[in-house]
PDB file of N, CA, C and O in Angstrom:
ATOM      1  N   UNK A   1     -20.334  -8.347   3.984  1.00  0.00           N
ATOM      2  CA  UNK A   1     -21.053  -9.467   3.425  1.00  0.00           C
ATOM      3  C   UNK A   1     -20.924 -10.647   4.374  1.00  0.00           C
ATOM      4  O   UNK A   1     -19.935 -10.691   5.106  1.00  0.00           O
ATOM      5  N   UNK A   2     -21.843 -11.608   4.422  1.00  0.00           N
ATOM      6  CA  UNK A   2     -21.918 -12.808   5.512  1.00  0.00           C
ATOM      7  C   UNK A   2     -22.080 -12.516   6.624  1.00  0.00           C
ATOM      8  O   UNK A   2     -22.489 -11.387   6.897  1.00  0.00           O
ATOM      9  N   UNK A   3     -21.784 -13.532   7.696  1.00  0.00           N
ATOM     10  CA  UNK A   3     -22.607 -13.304   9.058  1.00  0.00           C
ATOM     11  C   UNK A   3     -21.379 -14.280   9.600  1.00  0.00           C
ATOM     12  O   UNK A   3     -20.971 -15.277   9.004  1.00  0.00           O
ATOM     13  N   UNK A   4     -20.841 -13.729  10.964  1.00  0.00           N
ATOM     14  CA  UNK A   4     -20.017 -14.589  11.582  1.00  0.00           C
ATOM     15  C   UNK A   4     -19.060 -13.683  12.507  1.00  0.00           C
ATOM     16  O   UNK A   4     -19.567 -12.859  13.269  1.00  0.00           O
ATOM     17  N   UNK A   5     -17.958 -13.817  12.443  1.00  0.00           N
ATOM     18  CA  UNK A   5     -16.486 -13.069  13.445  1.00  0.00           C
ATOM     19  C   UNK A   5     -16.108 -12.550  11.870  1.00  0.00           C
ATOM     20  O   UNK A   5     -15.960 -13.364  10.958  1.00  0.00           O
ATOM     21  N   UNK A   6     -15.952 -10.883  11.652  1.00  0.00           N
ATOM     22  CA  UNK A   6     -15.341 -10.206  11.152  1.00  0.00           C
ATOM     23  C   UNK A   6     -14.347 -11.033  10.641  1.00  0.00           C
ATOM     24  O   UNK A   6     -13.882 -12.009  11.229  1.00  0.00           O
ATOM     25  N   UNK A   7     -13.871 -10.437   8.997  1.00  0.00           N
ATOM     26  CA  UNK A   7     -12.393 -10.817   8.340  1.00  0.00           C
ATOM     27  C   UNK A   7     -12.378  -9.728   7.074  1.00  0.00           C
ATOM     28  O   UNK A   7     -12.870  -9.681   5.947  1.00  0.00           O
ATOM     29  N   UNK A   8     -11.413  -8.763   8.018  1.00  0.00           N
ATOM     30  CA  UNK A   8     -10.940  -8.425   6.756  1.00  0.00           C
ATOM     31  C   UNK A   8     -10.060  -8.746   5.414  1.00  0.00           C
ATOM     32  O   UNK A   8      -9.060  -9.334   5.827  1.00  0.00           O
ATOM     33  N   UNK A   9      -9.994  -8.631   4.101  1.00  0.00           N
ATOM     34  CA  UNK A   9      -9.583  -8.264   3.046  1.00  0.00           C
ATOM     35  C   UNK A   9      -8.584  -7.444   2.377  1.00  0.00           C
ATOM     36  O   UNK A   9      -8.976  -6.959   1.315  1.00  0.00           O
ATOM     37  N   UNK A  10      -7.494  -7.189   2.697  1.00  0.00           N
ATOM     38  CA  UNK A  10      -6.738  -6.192   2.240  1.00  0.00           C
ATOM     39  C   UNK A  10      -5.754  -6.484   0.889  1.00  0.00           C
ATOM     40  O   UNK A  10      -4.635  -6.944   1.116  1.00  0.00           O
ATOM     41  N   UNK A  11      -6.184  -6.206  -0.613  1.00  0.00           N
ATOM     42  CA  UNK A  11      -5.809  -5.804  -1.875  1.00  0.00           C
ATOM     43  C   UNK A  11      -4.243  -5.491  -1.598  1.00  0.00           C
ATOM     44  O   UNK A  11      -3.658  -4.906  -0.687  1.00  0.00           O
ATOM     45  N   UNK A  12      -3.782  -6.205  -2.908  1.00  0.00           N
ATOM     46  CA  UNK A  12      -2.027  -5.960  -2.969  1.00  0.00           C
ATOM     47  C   UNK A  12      -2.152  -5.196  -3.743  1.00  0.00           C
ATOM     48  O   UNK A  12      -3.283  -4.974  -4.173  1.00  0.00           O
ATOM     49  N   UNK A  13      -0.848  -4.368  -4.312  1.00  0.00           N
ATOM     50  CA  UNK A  13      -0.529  -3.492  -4.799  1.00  0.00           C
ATOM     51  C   UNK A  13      -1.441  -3.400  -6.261  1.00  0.00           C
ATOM     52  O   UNK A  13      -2.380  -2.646  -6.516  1.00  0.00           O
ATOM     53  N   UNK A  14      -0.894  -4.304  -6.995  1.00  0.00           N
ATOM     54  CA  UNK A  14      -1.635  -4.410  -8.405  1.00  0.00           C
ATOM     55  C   UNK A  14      -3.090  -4.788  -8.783  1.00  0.00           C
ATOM     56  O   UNK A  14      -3.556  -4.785  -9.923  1.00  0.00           O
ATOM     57  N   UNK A  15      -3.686  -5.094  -7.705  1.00  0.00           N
ATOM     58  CA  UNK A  15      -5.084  -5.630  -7.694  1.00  0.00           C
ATOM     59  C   UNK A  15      -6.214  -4.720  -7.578  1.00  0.00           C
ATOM     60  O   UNK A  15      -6.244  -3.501  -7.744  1.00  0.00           O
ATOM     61  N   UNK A  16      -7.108  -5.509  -7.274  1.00  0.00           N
ATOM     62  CA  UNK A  16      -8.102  -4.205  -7.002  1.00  0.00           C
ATOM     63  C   UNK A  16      -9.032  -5.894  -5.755  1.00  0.00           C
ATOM     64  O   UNK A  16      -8.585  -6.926  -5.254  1.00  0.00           O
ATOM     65  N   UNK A  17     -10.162  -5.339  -5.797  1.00  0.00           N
ATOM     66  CA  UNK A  17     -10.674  -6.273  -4.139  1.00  0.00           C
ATOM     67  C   UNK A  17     -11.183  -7.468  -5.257  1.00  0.00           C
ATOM     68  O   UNK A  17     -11.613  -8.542  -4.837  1.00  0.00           O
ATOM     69  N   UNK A  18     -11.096  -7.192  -6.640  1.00  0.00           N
ATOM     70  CA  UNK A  18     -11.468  -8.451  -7.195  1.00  0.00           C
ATOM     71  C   UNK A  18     -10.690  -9.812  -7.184  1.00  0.00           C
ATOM     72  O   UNK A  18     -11.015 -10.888  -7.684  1.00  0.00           O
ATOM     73  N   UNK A  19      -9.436  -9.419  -6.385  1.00  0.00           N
ATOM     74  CA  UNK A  19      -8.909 -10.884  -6.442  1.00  0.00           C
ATOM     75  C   UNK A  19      -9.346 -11.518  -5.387  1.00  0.00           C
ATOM     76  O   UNK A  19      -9.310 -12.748  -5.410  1.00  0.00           O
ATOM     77  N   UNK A  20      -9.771 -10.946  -4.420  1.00  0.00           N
ATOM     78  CA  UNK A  20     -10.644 -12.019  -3.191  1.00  0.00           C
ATOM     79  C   UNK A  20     -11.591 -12.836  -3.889  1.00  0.00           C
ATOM     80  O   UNK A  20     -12.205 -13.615  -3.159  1.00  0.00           O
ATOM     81  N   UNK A  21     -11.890 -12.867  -5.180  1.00  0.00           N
ATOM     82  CA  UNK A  21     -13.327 -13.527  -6.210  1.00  0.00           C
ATOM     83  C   UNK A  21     -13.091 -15.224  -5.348  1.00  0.00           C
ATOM     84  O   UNK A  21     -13.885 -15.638  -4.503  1.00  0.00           O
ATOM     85  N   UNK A  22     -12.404 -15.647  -5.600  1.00  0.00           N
ATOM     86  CA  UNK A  22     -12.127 -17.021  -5.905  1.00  0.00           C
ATOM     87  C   UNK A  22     -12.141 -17.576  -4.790  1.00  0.00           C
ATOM     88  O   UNK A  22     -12.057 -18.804  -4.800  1.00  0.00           O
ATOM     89  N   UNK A  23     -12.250 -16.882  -3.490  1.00  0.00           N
ATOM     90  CA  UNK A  23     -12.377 -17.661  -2.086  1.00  0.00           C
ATOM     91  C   UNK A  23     -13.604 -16.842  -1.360  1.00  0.00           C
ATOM     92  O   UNK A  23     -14.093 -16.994  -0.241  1.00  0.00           O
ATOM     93  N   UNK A  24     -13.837 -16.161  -2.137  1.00  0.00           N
ATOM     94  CA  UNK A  24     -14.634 -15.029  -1.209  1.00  0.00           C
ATOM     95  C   UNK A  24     -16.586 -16.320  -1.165  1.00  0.00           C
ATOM     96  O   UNK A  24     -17.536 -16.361  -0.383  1.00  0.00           O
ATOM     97  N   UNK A  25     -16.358 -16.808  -1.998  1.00  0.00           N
ATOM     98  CA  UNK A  25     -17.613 -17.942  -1.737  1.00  0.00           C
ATOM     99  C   UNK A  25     -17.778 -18.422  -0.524  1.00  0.00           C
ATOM    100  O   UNK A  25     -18.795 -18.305   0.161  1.00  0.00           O
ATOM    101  N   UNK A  26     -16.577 -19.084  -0.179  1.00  0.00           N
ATOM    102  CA  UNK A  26     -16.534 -20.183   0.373  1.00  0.00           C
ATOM    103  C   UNK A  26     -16.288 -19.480   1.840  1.00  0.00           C
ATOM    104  O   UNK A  26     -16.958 -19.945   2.762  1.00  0.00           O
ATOM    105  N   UNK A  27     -15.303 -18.299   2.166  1.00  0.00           N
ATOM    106  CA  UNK A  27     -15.174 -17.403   3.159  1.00  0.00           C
ATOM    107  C   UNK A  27     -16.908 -17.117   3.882  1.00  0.00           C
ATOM    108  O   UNK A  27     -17.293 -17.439   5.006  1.00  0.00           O
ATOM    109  N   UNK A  28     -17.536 -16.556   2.999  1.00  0.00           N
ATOM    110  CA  UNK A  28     -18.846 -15.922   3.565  1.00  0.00           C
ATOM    111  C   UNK A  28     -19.508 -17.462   3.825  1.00  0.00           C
ATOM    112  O   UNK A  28     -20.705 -17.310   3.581  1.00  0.00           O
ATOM    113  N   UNK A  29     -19.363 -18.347   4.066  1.00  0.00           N
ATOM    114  CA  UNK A  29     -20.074 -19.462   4.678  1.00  0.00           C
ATOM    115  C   UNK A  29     -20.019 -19.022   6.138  1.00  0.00           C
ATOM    116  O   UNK A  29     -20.939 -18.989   6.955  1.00  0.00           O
ATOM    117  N   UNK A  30     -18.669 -18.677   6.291  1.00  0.00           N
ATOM    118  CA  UNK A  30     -18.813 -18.533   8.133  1.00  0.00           C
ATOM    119  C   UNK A  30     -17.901 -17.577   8.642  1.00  0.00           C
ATOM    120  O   UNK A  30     -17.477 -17.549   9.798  1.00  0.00           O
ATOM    121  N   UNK A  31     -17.568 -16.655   7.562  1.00  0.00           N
ATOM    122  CA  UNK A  31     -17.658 -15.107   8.197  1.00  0.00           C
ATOM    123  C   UNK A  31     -18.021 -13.776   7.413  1.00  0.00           C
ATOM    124  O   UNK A  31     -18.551 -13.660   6.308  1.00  0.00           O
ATOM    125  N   UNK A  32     -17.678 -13.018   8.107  1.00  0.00           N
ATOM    126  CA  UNK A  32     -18.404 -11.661   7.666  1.00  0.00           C
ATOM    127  C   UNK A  32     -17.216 -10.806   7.270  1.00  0.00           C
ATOM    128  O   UNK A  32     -16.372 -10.142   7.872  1.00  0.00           O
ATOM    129  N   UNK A  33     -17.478 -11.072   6.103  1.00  0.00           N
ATOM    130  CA  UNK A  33     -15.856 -10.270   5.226  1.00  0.00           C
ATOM    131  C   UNK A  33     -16.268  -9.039   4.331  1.00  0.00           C
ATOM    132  O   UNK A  33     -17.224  -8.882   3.571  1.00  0.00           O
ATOM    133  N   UNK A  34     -14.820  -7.913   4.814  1.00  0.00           N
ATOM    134  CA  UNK A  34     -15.449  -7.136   4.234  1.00  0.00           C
ATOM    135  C   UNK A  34     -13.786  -6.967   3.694  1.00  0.00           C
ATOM    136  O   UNK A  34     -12.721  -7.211   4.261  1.00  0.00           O
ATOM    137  N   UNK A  35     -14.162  -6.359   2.140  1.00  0.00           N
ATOM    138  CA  UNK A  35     -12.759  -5.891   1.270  1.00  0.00           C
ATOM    139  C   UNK A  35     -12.146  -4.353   1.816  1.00  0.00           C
ATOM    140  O   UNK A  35     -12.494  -3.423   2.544  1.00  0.00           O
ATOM    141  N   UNK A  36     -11.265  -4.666   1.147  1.00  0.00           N
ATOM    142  CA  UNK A  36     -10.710  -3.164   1.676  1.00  0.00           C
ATOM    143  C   UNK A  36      -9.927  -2.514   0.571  1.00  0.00           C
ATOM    144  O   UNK A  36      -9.217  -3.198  -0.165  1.00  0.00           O
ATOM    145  N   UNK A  37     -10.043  -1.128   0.426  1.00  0.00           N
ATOM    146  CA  UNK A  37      -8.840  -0.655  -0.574  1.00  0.00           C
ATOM    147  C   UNK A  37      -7.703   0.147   0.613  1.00  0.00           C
ATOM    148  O   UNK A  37      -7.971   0.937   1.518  1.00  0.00           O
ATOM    149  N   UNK A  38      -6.460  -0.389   0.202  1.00  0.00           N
ATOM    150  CA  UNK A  38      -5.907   0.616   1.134  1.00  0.00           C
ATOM    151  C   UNK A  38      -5.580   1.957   0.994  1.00  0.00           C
ATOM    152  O   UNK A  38      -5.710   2.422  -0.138  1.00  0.00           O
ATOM    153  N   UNK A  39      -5.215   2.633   1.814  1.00  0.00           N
ATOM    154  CA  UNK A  39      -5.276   3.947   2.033  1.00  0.00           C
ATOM    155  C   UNK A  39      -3.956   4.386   0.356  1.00  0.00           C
ATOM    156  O   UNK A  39      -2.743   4.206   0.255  1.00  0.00           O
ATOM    157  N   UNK A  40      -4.969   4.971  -0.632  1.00  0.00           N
ATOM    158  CA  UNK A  40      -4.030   5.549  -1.182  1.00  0.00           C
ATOM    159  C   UNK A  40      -4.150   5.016  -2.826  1.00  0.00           C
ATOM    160  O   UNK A  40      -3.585   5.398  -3.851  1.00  0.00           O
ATOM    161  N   UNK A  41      -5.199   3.913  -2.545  1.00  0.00           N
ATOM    162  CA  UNK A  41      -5.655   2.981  -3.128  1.00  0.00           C
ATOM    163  C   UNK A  41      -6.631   2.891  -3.849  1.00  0.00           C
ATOM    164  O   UNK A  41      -7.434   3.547  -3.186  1.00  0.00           O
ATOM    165  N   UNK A  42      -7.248   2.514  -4.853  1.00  0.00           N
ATOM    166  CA  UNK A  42      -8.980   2.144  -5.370  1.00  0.00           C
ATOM    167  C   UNK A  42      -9.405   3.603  -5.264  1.00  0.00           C
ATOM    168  O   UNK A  42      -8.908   4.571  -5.840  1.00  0.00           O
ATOM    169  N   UNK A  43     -10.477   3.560  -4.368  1.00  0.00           N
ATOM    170  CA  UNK A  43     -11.108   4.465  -3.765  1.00  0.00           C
ATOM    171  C   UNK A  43     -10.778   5.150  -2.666  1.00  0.00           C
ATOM    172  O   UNK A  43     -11.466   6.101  -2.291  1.00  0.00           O
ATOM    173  N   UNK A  44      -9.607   4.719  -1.972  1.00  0.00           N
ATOM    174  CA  UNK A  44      -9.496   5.349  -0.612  1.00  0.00           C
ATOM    175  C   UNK A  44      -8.216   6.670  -1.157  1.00  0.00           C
ATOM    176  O   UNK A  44      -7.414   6.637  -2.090  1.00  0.00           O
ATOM    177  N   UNK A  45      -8.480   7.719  -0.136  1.00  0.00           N
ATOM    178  CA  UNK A  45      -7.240   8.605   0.037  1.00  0.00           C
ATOM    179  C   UNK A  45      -6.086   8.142   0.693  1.00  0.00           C
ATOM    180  O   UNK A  45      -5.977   7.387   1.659  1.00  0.00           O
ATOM    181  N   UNK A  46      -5.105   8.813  -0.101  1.00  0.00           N
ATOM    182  CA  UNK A  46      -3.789   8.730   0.519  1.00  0.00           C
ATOM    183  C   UNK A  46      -3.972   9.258   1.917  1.00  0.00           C
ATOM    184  O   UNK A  46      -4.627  10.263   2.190  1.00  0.00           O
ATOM    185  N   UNK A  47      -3.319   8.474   2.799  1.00  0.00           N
ATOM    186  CA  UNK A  47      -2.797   8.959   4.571  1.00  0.00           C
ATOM    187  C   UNK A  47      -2.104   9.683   4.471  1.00  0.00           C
ATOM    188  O   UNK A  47      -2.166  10.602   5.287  1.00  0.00           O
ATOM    189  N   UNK A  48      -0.782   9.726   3.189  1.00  0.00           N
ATOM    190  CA  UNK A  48       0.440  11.135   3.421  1.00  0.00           C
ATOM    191  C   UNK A  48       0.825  11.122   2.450  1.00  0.00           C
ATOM    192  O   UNK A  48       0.049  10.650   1.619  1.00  0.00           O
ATOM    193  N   UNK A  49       2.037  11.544   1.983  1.00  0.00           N
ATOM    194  CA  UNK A  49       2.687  11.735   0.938  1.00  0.00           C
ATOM    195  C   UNK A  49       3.781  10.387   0.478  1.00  0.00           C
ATOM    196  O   UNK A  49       4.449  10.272  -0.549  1.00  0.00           O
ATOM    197  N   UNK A  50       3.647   9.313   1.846  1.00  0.00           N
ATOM    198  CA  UNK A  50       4.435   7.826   1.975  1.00  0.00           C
ATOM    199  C   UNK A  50       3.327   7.369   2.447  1.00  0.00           C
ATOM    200  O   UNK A  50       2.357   7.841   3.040  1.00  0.00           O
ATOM    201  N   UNK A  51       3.803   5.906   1.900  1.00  0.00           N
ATOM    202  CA  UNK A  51       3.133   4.988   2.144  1.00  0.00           C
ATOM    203  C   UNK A  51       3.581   4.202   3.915  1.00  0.00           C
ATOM    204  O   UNK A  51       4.248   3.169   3.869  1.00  0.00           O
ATOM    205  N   UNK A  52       3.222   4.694   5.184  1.00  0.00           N
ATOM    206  CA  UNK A  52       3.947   4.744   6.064  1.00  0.00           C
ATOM    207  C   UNK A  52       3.138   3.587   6.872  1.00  0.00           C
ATOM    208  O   UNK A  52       1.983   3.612   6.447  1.00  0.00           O
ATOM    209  N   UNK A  53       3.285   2.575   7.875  1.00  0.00           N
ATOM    210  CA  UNK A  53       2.762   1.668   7.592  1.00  0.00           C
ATOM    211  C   UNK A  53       1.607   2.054   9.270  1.00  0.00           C
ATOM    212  O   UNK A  53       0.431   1.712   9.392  1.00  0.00           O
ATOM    213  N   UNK A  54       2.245   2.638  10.063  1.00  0.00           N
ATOM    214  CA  UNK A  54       1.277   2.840  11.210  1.00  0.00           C
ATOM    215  C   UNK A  54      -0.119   3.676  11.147  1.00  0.00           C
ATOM    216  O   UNK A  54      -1.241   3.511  11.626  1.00  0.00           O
ATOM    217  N   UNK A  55       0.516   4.677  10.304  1.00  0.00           N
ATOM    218  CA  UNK A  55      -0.748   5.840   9.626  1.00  0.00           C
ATOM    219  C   UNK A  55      -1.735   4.855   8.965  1.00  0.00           C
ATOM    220  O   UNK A  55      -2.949   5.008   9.105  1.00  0.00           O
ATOM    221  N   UNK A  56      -1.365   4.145   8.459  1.00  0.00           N
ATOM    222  CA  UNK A  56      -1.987   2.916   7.303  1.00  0.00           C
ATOM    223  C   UNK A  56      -2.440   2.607   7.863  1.00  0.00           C
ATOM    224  O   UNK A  56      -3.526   3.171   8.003  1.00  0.00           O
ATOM    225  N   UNK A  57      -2.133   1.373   8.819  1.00  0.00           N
ATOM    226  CA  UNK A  57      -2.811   0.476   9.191  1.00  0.00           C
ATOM    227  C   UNK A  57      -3.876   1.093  10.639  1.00  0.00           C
ATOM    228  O   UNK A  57      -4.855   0.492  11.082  1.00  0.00           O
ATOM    229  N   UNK A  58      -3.420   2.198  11.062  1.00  0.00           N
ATOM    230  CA  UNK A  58      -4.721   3.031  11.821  1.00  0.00           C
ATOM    231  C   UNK A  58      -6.029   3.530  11.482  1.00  0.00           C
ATOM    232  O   UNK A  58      -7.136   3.403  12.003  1.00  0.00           O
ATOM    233  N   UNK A  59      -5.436   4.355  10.087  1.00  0.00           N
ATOM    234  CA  UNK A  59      -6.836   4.338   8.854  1.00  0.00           C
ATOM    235  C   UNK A  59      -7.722   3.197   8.839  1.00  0.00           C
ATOM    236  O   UNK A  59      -8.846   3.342   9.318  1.00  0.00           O
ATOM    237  N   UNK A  60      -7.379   2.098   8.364  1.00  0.00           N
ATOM    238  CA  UNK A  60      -7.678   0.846   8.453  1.00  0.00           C
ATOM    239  C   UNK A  60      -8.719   0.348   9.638  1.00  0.00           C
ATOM    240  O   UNK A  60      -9.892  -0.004   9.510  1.00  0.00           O
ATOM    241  N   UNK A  61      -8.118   0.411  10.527  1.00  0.00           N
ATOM    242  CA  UNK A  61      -8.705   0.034  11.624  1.00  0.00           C
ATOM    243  C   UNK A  61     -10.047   1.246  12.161  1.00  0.00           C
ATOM    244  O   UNK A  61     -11.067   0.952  12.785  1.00  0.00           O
ATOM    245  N   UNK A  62      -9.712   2.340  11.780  1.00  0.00           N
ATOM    246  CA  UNK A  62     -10.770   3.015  11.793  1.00  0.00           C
ATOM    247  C   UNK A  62     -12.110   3.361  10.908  1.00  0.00           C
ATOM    248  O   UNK A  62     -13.149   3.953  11.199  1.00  0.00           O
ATOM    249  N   UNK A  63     -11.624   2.717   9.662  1.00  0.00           N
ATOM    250  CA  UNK A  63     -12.472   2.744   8.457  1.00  0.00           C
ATOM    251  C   UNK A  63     -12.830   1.448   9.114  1.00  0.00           C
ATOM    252  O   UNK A  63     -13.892   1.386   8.495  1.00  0.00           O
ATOM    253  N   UNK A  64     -12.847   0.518   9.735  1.00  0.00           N
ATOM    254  CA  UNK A  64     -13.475  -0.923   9.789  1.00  0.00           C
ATOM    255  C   UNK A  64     -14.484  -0.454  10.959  1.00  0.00           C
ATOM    256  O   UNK A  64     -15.624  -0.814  10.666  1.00  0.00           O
ATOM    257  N   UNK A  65     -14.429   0.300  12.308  1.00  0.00           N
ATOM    258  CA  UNK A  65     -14.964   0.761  13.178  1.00  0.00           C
ATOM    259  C   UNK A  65     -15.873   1.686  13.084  1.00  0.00           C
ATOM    260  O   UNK A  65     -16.829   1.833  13.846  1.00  0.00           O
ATOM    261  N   UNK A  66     -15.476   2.630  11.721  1.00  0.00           N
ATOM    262  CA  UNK A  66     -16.868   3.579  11.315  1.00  0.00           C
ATOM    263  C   UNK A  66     -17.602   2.986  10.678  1.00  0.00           C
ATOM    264  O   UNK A  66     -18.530   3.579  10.126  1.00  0.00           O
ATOM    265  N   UNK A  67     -17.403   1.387  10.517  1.00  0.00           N
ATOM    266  CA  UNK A  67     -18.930   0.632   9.465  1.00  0.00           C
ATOM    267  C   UNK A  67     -18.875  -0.503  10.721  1.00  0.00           C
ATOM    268  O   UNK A  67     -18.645  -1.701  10.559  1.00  0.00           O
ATOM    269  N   UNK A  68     -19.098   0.053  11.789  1.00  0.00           N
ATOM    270  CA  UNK A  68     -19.341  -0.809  12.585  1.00  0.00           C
ATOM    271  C   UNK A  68     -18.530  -2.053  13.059  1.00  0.00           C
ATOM    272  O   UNK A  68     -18.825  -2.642  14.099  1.00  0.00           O
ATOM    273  N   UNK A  69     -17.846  -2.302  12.526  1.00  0.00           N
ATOM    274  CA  UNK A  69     -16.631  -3.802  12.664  1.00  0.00           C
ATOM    275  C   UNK A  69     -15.842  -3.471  13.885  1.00  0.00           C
ATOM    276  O   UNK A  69     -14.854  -2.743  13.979  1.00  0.00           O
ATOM    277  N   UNK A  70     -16.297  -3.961  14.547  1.00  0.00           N
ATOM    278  CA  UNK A  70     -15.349  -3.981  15.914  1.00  0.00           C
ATOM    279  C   UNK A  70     -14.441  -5.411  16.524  1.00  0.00           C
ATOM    280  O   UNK A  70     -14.899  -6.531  16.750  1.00  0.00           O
ATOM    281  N   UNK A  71     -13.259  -5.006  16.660  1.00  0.00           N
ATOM    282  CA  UNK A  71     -12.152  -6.061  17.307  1.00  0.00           C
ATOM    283  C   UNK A  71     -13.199  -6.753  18.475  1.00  0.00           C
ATOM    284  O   UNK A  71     -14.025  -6.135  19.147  1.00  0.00           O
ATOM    285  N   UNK A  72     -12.939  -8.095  18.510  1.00  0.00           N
ATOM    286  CA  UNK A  72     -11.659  -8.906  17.212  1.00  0.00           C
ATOM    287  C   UNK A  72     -12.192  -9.157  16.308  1.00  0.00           C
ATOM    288  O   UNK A  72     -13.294  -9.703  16.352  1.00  0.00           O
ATOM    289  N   UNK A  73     -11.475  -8.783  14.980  1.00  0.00           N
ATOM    290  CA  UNK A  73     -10.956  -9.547  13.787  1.00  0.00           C
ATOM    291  C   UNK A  73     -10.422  -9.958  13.437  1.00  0.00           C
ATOM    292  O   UNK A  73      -9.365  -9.877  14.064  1.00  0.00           O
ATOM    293  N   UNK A  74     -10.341 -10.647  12.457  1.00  0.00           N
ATOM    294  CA  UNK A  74      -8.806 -11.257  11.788  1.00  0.00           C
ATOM    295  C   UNK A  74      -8.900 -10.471  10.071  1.00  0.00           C
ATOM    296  O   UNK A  74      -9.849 -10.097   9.382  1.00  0.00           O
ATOM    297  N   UNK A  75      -7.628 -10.478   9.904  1.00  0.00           N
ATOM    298  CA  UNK A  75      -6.729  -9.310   8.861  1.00  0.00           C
ATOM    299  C   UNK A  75      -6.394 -10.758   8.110  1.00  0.00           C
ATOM    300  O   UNK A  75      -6.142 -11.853   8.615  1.00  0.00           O
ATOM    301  N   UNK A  76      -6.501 -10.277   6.447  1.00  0.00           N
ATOM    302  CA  UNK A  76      -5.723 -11.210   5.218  1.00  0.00           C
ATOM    303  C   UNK A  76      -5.478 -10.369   4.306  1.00  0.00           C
ATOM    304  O   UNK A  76      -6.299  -9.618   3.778  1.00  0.00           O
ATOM    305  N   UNK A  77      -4.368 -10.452   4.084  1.00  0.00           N
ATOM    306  CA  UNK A  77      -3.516  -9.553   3.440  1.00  0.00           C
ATOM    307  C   UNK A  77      -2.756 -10.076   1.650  1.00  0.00           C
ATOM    308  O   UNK A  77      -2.029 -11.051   1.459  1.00  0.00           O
ATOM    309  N   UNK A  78      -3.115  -9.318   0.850  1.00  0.00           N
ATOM    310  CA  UNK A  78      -2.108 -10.314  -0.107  1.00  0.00           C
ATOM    311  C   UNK A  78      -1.309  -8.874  -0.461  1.00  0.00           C
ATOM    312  O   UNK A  78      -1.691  -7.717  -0.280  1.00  0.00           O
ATOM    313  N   UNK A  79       0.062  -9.432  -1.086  1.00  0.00           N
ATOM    314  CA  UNK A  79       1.353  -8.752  -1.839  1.00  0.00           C
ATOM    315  C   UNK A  79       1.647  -7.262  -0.423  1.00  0.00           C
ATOM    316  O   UNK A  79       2.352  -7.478   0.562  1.00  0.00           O
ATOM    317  N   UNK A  80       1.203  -6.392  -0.578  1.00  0.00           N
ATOM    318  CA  UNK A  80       1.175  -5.175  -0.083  1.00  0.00           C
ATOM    319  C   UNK A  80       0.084  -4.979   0.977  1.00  0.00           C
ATOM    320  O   UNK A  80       0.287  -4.360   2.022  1.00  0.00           O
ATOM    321  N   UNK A  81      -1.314  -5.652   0.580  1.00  0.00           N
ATOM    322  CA  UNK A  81      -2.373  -5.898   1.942  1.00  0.00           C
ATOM    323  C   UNK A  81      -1.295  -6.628   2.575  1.00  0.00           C
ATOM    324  O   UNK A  81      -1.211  -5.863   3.536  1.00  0.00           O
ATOM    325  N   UNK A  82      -0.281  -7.613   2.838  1.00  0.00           N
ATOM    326  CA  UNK A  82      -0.146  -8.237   3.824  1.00  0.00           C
ATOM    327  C   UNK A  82       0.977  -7.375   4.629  1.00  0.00           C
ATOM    328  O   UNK A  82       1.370  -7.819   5.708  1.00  0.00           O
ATOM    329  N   UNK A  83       1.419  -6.344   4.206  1.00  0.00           N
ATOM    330  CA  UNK A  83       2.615  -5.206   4.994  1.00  0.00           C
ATOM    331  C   UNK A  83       1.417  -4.724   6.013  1.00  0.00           C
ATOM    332  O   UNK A  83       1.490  -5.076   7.190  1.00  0.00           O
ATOM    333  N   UNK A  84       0.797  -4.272   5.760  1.00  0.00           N
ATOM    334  CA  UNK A  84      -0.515  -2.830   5.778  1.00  0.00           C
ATOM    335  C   UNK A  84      -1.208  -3.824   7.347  1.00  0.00           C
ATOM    336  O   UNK A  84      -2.194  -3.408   7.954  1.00  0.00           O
TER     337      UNK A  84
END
């Protein structure tokens, strides 16, 4: 969503991508943000049988590159998005 320099979204543990609601307005003024579930998460598959943080955050980076999002970006993380 929006138009600008990539920003991802990454959901804490208990959430779902609806807690980005409340800034996500004002974000898409001047970038192009996209939510994320993490691996294991929402909709996404588990990476392993742990929650391991390199496997993770590679998924990640490759799920952003198969919808086109290419580095640089910038990463926002809340509770557990911000380990990941």
């Amino acid at each position: 969503m929006g138009a600008g320099l990539p920003l991802a979204l990454l959901r804490g543990l208990a959430t779902s991508r609806v807690i980005w609601a409340a800034v996500l307005g004002e974000l898409l003024r001047t970038r192009h943000v996209v939510t994320v579930d993490l691996p294991g998460f929402g909709r996404s598959a588990a990476v392993g049988a742990e929650f391991e943080l390199e496997p993770v955050a590679a998924r990640i980076a490759r799920g952003l590159a198969a919808r086109g999002i290419a580095g640089p970006y910038d990463v926002v993380g809340h509770s557990l998005g911000g380990v990941a």
